[in-house]
N, C-alpha and C positions, 0 to 999 in steps of 0.2 A: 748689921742690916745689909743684906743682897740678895741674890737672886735666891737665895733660899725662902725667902718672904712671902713667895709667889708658891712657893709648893706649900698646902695645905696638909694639916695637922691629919695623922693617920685616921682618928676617930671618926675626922667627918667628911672621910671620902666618898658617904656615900650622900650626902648631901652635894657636895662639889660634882657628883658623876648625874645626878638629878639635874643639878642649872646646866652641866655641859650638854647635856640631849636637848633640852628645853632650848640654849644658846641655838645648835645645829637645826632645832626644827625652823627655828626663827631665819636662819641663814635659808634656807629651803624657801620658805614660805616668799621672800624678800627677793630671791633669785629667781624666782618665777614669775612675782610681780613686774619685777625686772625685762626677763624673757617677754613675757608679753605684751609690755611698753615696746621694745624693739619690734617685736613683730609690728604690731600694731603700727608703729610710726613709720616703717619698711613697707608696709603694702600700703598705705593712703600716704 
């Protein structure tokens, strides 16, 4: 057991590259919520 635990099985890469997009959109989505609290709390 080590860091190889963490790289996923050939077969189901393309399940793993499916939640990594979905992961990224989610990171997107949260950075922006983000951004906009800053503005937001920056002009009032």
């Amino acid at each position: 057991m080590g860091p190889t635990c963490l790289v996923p099985p050939l077969p189901n890469m393309g399940n793993y590259t499916k939640f990594n997009n979905q992961f990224q959109r989610i990171q997107l989505k949260l950075k922006l919520l983000y951004y906009n609290y800053m503005l937001v709390s920056y002009l009032y």
